[in-house]
Every structure is written in C-alpha cells, then in structure tokens.
DRENGU-577373 format. One line per field, with one value per atom (N, C-alpha, C, O): residue number from 1; atom name; residue in one letter; chain; x, y, z. Coordinates in steps of 0.05 Angstrom, whole numbers. Each point is the difference from the previous one (the first is absolute). Layout:
# residues N
resi	(NUM,...)
name	(CA,...)
resn	(a,...)
chain	(A,...)
c1	(X,...)
c2	(Y,...)
c3	(Z,...)
This chain:
# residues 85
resi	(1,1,1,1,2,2,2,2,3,3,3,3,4,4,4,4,5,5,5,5,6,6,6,6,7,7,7,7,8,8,8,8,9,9,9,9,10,10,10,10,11,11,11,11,12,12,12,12,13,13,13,13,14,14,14,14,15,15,15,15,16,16,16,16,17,17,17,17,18,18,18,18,19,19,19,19,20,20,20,20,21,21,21,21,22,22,22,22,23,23,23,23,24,24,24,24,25,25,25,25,26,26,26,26,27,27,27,27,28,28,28,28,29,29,29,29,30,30,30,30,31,31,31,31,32,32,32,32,33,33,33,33,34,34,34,34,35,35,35,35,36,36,36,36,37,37,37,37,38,38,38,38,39,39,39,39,40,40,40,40,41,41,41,41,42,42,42,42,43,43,43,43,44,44,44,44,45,45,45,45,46,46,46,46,47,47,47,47,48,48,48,48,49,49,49,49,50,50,50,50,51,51,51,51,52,52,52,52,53,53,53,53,54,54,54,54,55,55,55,55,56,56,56,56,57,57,57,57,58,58,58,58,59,59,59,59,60,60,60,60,61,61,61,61,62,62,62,62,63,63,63,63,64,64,64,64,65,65,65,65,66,66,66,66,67,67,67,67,68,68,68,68,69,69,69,69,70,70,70,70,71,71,71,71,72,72,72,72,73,73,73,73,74,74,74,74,75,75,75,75,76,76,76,76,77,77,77,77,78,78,78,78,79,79,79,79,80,80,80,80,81,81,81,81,82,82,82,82,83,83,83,83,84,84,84,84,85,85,85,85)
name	(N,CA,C,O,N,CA,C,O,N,CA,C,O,N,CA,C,O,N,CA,C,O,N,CA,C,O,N,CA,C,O,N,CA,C,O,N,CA,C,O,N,CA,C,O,N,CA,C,O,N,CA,C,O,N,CA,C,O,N,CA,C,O,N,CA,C,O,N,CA,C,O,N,CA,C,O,N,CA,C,O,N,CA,C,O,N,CA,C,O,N,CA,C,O,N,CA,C,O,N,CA,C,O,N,CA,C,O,N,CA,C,O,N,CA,C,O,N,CA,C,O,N,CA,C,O,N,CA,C,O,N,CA,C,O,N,CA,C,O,N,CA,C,O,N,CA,C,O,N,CA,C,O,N,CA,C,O,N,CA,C,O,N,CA,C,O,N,CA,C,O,N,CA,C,O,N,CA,C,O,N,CA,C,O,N,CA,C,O,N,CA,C,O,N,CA,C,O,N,CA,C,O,N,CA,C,O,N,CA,C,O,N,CA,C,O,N,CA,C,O,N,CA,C,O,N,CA,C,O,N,CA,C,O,N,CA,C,O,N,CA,C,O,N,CA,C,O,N,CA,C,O,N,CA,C,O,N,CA,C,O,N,CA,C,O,N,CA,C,O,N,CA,C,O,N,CA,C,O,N,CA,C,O,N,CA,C,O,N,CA,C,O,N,CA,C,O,N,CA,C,O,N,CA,C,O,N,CA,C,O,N,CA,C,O,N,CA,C,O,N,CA,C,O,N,CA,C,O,N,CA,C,O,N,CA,C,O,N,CA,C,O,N,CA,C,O,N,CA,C,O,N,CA,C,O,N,CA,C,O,N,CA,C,O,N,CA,C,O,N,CA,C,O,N,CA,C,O,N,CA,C,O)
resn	(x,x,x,x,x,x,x,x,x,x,x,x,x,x,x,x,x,x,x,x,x,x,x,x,x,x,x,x,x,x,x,x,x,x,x,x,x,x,x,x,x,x,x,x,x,x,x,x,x,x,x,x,x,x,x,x,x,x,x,x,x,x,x,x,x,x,x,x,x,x,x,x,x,x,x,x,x,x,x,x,x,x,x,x,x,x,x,x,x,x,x,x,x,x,x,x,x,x,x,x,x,x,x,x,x,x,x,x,x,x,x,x,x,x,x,x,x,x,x,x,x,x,x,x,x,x,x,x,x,x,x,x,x,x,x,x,x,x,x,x,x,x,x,x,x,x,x,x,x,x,x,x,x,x,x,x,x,x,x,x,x,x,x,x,x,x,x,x,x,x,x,x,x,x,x,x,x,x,x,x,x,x,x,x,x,x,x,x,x,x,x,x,x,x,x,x,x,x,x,x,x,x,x,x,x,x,x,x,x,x,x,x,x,x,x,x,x,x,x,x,x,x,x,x,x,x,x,x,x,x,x,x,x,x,x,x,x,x,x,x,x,x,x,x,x,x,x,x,x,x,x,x,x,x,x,x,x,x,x,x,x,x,x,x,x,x,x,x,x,x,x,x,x,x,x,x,x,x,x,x,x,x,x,x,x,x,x,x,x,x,x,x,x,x,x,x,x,x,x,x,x,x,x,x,x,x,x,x,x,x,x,x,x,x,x,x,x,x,x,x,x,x,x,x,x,x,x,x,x,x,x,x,x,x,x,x,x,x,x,x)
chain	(A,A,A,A,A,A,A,A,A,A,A,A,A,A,A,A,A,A,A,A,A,A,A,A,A,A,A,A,A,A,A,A,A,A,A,A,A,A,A,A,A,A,A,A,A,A,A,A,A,A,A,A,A,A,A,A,A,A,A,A,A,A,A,A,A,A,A,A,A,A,A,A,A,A,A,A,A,A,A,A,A,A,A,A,A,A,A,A,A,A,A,A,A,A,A,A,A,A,A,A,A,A,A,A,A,A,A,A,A,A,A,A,A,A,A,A,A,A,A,A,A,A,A,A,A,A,A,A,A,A,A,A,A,A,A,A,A,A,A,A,A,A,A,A,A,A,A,A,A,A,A,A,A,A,A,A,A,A,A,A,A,A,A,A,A,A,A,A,A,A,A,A,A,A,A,A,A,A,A,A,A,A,A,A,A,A,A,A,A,A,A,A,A,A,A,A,A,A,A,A,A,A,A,A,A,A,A,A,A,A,A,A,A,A,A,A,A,A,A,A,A,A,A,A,A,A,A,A,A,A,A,A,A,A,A,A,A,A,A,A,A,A,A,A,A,A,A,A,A,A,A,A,A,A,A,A,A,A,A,A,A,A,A,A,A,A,A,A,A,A,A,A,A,A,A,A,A,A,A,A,A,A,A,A,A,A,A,A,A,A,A,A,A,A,A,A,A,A,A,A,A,A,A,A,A,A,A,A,A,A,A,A,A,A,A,A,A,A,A,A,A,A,A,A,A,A,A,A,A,A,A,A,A,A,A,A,A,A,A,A)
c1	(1104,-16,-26,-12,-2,-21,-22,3,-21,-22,-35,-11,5,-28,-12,10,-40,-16,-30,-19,27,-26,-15,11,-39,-11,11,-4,18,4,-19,-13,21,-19,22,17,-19,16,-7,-19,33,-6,7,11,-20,-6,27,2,18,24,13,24,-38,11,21,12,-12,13,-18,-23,32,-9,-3,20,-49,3,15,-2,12,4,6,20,-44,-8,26,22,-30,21,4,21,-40,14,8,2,3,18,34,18,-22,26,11,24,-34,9,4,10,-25,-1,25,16,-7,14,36,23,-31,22,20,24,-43,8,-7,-17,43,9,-10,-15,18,-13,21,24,-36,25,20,21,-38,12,-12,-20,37,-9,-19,9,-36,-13,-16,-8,5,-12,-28,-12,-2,-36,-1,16,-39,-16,-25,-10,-8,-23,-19,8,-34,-15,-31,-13,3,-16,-25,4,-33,-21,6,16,-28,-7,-14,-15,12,-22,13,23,-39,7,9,-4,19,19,-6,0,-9,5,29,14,-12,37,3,17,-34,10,6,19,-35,-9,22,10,9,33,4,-2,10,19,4,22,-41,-5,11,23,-34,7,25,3,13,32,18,23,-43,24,-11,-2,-8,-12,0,-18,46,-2,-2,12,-35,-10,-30,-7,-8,-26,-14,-18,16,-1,3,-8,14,3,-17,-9,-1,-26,0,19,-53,7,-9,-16,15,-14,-27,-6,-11,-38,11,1,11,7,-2,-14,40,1,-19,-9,1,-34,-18,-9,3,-21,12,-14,37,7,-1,-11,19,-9,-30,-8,-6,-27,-13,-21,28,-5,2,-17,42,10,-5,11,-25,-17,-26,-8,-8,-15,-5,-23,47,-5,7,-10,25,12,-39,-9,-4,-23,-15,-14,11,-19,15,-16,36,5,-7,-7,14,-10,-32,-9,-1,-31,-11,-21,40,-7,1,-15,42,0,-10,12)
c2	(-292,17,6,-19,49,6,-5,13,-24,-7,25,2,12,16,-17,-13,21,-15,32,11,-9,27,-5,-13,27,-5,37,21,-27,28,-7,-18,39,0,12,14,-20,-4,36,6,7,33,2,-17,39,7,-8,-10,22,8,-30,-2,-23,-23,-15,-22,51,-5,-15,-6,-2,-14,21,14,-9,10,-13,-23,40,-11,17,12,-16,13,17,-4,24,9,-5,8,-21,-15,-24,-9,-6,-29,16,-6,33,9,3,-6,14,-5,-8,10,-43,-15,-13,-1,-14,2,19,-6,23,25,-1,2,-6,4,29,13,-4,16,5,-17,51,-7,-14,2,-17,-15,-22,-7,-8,-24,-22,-8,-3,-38,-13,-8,5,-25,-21,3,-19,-22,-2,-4,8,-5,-24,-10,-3,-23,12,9,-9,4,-27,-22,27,-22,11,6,-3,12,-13,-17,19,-19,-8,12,-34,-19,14,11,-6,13,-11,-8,10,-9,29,20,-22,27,-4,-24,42,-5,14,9,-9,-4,35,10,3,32,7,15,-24,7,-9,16,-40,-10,21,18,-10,12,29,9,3,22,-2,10,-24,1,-11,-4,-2,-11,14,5,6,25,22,2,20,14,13,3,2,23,-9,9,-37,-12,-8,-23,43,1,5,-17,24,-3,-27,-1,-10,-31,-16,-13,6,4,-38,-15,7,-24,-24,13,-32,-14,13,14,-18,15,18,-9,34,22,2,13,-34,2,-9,12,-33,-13,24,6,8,16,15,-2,18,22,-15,12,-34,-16,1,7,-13,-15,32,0,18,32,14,16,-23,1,-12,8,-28,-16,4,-5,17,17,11,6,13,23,-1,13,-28,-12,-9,13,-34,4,8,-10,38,25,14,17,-13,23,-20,10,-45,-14,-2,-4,10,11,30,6,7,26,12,17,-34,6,2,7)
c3	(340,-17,14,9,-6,8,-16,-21,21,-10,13,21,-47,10,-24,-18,29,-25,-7,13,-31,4,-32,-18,17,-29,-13,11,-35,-18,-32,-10,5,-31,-14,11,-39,-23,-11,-14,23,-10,-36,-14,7,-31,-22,-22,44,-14,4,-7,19,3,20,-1,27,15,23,-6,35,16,21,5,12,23,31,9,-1,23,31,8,2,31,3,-10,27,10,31,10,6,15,3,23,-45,-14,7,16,-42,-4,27,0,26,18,20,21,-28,20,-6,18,-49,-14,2,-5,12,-4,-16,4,-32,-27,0,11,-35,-10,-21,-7,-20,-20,-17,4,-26,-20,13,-10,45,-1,1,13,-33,-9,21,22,-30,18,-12,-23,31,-13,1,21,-48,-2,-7,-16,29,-7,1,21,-54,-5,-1,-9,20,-1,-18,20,-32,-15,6,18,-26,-10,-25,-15,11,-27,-7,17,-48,-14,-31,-6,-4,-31,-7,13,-39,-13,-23,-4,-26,-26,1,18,-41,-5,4,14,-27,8,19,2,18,32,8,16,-21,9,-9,16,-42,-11,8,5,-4,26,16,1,18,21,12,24,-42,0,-6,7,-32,-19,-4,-25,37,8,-32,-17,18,-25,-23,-19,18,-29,10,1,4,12,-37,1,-18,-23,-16,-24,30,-11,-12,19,-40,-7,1,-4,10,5,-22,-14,6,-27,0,-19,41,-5,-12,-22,22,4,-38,-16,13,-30,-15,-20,28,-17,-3,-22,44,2,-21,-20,15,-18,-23,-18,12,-32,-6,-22,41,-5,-3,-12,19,-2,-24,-9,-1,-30,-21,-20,17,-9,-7,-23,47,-8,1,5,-8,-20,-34,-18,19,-32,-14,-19,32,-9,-6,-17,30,-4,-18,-8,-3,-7,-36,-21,26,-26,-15,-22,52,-2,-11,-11,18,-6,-29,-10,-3,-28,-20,-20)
C-alpha cells in the first residue's frame, strides 16, 4: 500500500480536499477506494459544534443553553405582560 501524508481542510459541503498532485502521485482515479487516516487538533467541542460537524445537515440542532435561554426569555416576557395589566 502507498502511503502520502499531506494537510487538507474539511470543505463546506463536508467533503475532504485532496491535492491534485497526491491524485497523481497516487494514480488514483475519480471514485476509487482509498484509505484516510485523519489526525485533527484537540480542542474542546460543545455538543452542536459535534453535531454539525458530523451531520452536517443538522446544523440547526438546538443545544440545552439554547433551550434555557428561550425559557428564561419566555419567562420574561410572561412577567411583563403580568406587570402590564
């Protein structure tokens, strides 16, 4: 097995870049099987930022802050409007 080692970045649509002179150092084809090993930095993640970035098409995912904040929002407003009466 040929082994390259190059740095790519994680593009929008969630696919992987990869050089075009890999592809043909390589002399891979488009649509054949190769094997990635990703090595990333450590960084801390809240759970959206996984969930994103895993499942792209649940970038909406709303996270516990997410919901507190919209309670604690609704709340007061429930107040004011008990004030206003």
């Amino acid at each position: 097995m040929q082994t390259v080692e190059f740095v790519s970045k994680l593009l929008p649509d969630g696919h992987l870049f990869c050089p075009q002179d890999v592809v043909r150092q390589l002399r891979v084809q488009k649509e054949t099987q190769i094997r990635v090993v990703i090595t990333a930095p450590k960084r801390a993640m809240d759970r959206r930022s996984i969930v994103a970035q895993t499942f792209g098409a649940f970038k909406e995912v709303p996270t516990s802050s997410d919901l507190f904040s919209e309670r604690k929002a609704q709340e007061k407003q429930k107040e004011a409007r008990r004030w206003l009466k």
